[in-house]
ROLUM-269126 format. One line per field, with one value per atom (N, C-alpha, C, CB): residue in three letters; chain; x, y, z. Coordinates in Angstrom, 2 decimals. Glycine has a CB too. Layout:
<nodes>
migu = (ALA:...)
dogu = (A:...)
c1 = (X:...)
c2 = (Y:...)
c3 = (Z:...)
</nodes>
This chain:
<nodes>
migu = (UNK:UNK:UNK:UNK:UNK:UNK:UNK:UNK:UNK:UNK:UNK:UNK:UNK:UNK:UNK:UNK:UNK:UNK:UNK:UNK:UNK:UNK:UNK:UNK:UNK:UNK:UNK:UNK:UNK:UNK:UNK:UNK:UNK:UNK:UNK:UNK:UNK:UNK:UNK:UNK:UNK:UNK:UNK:UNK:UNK:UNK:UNK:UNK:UNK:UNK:UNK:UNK:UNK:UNK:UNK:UNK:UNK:UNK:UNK:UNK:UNK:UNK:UNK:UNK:UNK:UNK:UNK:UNK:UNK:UNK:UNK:UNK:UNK:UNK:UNK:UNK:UNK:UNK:UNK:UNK:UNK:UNK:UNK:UNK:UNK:UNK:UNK:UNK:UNK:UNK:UNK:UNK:UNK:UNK:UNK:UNK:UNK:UNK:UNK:UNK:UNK:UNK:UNK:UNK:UNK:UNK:UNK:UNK:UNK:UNK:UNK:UNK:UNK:UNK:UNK:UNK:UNK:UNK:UNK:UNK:UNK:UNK:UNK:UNK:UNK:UNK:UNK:UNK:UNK:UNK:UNK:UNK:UNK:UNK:UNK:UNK:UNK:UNK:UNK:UNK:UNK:UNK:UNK:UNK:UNK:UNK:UNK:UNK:UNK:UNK:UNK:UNK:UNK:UNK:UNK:UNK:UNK:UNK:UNK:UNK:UNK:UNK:UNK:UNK:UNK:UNK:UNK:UNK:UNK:UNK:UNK:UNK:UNK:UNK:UNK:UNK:UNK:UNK:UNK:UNK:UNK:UNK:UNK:UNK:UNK:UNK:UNK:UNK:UNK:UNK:UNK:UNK:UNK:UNK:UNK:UNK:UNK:UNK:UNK:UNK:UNK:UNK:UNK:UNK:UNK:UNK:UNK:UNK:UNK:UNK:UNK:UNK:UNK:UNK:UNK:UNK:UNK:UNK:UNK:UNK:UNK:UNK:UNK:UNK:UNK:UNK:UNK:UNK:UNK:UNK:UNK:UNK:UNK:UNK:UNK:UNK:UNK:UNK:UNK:UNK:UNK:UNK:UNK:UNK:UNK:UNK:UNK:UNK:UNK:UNK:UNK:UNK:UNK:UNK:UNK:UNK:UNK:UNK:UNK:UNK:UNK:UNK:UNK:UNK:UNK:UNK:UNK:UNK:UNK:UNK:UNK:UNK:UNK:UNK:UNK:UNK:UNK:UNK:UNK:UNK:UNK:UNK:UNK:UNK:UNK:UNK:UNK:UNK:UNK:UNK:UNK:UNK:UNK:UNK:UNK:UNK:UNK:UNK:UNK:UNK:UNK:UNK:UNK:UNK:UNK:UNK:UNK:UNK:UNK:UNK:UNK:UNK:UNK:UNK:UNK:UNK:UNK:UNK:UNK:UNK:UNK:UNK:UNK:UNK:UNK:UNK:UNK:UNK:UNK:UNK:UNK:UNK:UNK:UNK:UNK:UNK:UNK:UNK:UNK:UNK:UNK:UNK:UNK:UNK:UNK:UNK:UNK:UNK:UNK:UNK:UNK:UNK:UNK:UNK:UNK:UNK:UNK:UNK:UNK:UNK:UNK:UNK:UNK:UNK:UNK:UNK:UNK:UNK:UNK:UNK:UNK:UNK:UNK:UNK:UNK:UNK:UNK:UNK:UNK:UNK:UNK:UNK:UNK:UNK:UNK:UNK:UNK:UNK:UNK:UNK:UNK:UNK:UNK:UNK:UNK:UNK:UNK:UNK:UNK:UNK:UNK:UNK:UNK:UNK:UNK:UNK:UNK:UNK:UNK:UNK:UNK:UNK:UNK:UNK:UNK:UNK:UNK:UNK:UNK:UNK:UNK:UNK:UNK:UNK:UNK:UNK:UNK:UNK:UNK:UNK:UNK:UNK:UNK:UNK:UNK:UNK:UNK:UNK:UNK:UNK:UNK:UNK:UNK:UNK:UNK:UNK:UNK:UNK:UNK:UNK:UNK:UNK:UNK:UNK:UNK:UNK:UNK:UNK:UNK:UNK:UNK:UNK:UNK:UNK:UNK:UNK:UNK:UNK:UNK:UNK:UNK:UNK:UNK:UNK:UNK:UNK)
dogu = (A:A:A:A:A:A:A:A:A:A:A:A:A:A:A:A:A:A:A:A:A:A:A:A:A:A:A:A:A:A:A:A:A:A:A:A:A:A:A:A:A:A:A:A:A:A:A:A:A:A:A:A:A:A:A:A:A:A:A:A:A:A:A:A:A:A:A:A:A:A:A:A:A:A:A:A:A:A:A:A:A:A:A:A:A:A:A:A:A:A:A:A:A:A:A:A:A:A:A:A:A:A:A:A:A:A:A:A:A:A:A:A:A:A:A:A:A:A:A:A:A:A:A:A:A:A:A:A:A:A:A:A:A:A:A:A:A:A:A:A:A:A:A:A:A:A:A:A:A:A:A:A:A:A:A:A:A:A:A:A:A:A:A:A:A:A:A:A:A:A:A:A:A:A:A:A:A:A:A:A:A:A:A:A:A:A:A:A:A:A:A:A:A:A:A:A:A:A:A:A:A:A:A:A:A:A:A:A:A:A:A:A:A:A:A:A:A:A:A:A:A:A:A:A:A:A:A:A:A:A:A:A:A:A:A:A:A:A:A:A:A:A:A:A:A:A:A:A:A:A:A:A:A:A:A:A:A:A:A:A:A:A:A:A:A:A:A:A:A:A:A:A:A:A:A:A:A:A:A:A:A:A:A:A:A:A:A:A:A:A:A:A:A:A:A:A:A:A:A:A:A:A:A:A:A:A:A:A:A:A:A:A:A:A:A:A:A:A:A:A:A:A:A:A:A:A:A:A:A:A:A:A:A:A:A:A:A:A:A:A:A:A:A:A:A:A:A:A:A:A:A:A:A:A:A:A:A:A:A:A:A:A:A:A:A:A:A:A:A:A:A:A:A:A:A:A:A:A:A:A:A:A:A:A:A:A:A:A:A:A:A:A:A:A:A:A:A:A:A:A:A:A:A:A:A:A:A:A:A:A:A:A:A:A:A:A:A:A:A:A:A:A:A:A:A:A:A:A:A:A:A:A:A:A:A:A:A:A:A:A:A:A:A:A:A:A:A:A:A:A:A:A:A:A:A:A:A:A:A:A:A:A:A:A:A:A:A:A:A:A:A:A:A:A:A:A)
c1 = (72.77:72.94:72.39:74.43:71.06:71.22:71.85:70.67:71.44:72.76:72.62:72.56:71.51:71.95:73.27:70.92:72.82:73.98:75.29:73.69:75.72:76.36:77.31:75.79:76.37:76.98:77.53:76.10:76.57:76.87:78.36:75.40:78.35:79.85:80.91:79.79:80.94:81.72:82.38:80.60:81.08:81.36:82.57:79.81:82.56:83.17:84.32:83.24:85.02:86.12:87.43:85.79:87.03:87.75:88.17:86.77:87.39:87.29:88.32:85.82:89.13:89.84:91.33:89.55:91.64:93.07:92.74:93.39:91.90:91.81:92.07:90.62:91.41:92.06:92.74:90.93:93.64:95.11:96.19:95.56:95.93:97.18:96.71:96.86:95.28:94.79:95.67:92.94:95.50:95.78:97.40:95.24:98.39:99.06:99.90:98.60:99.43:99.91:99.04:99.79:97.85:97.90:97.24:97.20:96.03:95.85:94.30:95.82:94.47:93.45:92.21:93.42:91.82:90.30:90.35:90.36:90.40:90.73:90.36:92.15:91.48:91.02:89.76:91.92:88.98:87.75:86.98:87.27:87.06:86.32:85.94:87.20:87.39:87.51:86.96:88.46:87.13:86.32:84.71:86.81:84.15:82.93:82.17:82.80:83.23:82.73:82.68:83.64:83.49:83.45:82.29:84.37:82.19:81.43:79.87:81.67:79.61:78.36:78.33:78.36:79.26:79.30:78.93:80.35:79.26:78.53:77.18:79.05:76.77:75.12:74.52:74.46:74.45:74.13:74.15:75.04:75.19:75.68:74.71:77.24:74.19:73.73:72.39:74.08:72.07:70.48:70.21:69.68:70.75:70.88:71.15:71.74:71.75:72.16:71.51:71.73:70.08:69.86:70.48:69.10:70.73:71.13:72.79:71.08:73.09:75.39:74.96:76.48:73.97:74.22:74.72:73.30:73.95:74.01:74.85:72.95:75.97:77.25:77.01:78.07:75.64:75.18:75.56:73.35:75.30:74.91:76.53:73.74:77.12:78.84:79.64:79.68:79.09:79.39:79.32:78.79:78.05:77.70:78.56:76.03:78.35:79.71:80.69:80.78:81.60:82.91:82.94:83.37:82.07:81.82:81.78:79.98:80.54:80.94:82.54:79.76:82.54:84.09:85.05:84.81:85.56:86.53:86.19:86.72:84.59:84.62:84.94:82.32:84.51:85.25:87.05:85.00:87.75:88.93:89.13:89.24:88.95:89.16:88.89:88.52:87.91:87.79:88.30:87.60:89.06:89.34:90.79:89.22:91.32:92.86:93.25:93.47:92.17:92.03:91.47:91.45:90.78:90.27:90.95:89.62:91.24:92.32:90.95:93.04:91.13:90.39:90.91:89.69:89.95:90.54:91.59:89.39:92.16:93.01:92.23:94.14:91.12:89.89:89.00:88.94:88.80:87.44:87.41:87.47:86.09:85.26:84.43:84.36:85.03:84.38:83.55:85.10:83.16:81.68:80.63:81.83:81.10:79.92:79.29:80.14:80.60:80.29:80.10:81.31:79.97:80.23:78.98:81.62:78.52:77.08:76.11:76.27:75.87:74.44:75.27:73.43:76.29:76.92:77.00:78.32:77.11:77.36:76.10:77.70:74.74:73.41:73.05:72.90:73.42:73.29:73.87:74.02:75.10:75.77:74.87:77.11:74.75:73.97:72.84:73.41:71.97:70.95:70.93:70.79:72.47:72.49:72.89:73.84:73.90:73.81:73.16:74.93:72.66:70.82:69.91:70.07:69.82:68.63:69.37:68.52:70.23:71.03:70.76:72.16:70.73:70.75:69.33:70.86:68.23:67.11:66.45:66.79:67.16:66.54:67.17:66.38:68.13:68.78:67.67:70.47:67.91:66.51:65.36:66.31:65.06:63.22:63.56:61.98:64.82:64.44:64.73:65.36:65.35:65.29:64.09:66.11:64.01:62.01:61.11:61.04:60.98:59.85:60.54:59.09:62.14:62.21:61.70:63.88:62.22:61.86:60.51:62.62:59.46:58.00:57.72:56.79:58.07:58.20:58.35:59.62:59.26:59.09:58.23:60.29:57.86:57.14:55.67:56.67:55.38:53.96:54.08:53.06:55.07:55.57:55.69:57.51)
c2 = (-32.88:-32.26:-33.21:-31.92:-32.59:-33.50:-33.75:-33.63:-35.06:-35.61:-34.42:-37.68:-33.56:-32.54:-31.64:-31.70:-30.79:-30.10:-30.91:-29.67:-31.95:-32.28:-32.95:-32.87:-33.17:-33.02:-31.86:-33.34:-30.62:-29.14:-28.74:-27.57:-29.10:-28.97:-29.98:-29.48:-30.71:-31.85:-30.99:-33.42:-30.79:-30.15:-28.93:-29.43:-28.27:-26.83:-26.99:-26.25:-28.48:-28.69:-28.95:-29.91:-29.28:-29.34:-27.80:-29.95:-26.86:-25.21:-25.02:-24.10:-25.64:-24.55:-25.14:-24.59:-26.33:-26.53:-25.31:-28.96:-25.18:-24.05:-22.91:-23.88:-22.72:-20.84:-21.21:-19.39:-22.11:-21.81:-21.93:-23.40:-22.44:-22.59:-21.06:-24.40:-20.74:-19.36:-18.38:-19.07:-18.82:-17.48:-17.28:-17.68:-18.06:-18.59:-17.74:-20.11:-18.33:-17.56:-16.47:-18.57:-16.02:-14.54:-14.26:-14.11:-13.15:-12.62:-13.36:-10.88:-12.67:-12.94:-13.04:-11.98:-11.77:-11.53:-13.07:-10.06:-12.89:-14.16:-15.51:-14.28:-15.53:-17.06:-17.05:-17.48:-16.01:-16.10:-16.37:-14.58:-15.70:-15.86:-17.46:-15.15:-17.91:-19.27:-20.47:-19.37:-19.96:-21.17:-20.80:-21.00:-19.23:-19.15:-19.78:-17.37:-19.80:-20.17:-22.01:-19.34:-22.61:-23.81:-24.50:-23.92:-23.41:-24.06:-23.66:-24.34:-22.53:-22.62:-23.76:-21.34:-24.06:-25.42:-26.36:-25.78:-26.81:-28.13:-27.65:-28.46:-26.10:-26.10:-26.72:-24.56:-26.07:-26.33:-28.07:-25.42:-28.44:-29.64:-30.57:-29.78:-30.33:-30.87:-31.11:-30.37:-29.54:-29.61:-29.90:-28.49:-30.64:-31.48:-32.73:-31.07:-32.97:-34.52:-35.48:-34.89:-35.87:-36.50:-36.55:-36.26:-35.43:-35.62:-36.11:-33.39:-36.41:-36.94:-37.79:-37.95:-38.52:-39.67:-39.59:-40.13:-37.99:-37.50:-36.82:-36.75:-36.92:-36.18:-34.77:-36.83:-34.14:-32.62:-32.01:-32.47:-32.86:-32.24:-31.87:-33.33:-32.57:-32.50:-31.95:-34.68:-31.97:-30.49:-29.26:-30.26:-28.93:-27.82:-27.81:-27.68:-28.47:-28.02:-27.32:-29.59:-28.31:-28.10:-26.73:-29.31:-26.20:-25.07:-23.83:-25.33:-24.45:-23.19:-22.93:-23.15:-24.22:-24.05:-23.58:-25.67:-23.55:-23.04:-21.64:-23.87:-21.24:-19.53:-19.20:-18.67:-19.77:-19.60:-19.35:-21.65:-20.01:-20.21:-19.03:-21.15:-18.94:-17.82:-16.36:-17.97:-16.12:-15.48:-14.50:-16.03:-16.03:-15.65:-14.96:-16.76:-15.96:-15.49:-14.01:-16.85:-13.65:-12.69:-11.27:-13.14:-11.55:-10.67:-9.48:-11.25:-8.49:-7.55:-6.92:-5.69:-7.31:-6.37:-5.50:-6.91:-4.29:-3.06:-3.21:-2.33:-2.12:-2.41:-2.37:-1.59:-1.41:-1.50:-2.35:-0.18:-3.42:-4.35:-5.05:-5.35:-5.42:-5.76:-6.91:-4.39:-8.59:-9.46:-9.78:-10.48:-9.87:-10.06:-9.01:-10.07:-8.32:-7.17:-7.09:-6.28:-6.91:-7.13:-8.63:-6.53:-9.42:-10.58:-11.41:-11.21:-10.96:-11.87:-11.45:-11.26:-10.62:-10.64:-11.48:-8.88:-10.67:-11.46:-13.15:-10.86:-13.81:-15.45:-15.64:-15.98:-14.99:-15.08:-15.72:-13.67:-14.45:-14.49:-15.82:-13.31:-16.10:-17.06:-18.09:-17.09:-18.74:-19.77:-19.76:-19.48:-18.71:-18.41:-18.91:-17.22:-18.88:-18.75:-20.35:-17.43:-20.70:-21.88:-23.13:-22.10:-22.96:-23.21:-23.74:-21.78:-22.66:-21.91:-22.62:-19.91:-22.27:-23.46:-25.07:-23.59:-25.21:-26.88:-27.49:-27.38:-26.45:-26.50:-26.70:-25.64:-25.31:-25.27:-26.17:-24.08:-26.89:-27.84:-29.22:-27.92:-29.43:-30.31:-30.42:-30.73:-29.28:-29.29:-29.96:-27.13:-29.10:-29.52:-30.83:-28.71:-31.52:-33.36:-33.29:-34.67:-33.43:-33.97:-34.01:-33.14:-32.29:-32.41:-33.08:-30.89:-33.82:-34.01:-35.80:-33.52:-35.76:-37.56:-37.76:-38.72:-36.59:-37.14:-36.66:-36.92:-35.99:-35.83:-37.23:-34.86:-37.93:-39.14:-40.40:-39.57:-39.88:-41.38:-40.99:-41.28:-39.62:-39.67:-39.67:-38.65:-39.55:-39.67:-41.53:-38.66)
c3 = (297.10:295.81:294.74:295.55:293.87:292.94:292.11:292.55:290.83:289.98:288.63:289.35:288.58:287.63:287.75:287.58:289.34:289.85:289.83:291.23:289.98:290.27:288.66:291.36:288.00:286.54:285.86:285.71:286.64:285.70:286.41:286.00:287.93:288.60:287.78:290.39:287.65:287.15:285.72:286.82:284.99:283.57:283.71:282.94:284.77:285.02:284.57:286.42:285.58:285.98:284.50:287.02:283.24:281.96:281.85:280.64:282.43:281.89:282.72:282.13:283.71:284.55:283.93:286.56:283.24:282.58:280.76:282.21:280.77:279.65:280.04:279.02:281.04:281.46:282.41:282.06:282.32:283.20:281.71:284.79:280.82:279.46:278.74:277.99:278.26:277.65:278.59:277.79:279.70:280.60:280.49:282.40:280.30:280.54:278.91:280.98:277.88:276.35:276.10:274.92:276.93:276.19:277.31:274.60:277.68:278.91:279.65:278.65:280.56:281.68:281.27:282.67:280.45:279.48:278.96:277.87:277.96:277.03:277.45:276.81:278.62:279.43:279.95:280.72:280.51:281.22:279.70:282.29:278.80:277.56:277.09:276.46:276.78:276.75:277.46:276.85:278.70:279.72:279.52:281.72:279.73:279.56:277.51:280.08:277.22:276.07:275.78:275.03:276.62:276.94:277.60:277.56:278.93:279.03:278.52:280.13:277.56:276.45:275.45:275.51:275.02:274.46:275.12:274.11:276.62:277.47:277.42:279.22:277.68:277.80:276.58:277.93:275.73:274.56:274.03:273.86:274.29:273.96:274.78:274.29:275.65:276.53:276.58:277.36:276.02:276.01:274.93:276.33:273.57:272.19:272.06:271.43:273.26:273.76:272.96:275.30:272.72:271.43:270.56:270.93:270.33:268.14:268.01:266.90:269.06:269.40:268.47:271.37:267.98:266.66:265.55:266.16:265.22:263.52:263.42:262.83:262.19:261.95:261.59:260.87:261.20:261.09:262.58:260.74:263.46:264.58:265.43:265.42:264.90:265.59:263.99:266.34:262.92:262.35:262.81:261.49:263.23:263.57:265.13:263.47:265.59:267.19:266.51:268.15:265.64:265.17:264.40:264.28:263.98:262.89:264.31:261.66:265.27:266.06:266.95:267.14:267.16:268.14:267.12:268.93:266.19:265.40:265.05:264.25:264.96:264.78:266.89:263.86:267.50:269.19:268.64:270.52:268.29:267.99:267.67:267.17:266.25:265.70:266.37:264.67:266.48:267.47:268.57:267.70:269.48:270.52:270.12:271.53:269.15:268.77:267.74:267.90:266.95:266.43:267.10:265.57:268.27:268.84:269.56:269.47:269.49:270.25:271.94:268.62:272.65:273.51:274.30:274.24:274.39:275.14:276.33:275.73:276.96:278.00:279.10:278.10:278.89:280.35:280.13:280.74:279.84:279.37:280.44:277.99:281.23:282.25:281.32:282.93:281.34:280.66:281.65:280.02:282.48:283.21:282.96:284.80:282.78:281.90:281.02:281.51:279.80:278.50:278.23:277.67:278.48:277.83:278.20:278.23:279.08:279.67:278.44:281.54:277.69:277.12:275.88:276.75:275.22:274.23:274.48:274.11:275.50:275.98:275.54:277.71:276.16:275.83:274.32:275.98:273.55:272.11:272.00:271.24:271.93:271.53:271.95:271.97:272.89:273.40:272.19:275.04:272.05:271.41:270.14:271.44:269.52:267.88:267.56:267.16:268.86:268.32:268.95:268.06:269.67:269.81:268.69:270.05:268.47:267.02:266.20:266.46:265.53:264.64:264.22:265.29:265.61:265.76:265.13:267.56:265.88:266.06:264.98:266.63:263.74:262.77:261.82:262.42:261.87:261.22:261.57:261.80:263.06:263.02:262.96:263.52:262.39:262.38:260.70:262.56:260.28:258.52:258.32:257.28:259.34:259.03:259.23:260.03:260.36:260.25:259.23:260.97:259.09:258.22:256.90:257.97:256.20:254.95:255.30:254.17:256.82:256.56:256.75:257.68:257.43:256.76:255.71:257.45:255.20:253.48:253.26:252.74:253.26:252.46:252.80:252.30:254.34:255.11:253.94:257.63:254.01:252.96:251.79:252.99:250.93:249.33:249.21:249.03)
</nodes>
């Protein structure tokens, strides 16, 4: 096994004391939500791994994990809801937005600090 796989397994393992306490104070949905949303945060987090220096960049975590929060606790879902269904393109997006986020937060450092390397 390589040491990627074997990091992305490792990562899982924080997600399963979350959807055993989620699961635990409110329902089953929820907890799968929670862990799958956990672990979109390690992806993400991961594939940004550079920028852990700059305090923008663990703003923006904290900004998304608290709308996760919110979220999850405000959210009423149906009594028939199938979260492996619905929730895979939606996880998608998510990944996507805060992704894109990061991205476009760091393109605009760049181009301001060669803004100044040529000023």
């Amino acid at each position: 096994m390589d040491t990627q796989r074997k990091r992305d397994l490792i990562a899982c393992l924080p997600m399963i004391p979350a959807f055993v306490v989620v699961s635990y104070f409110s329902t089953f949905e929820k907890a799968f939500l929670a862990a799958l949303s956990g672990y979109l945060f390690y992806v993400v987090i991961s594939e940004k791994w550079a920028n852990r220096r700059h305090g923008w960049f663990w703003a923006v975590i904290l900004m998304f994990a608290v709308l996760h929060i919110v979220l999850l606790v405000v959210l009423k879902l149906p009594d028939r809801f199938k979260p492996a269904i619905a929730v895979f393109p939606l996880a998608i997006l998510d990944v996507g937005l805060m992704y894109s986020t990061i991205r476009v937060i760091e393109r605009r450092r760049i181009a301001r600090v060669s803004r100044r390397e040529i000023t």
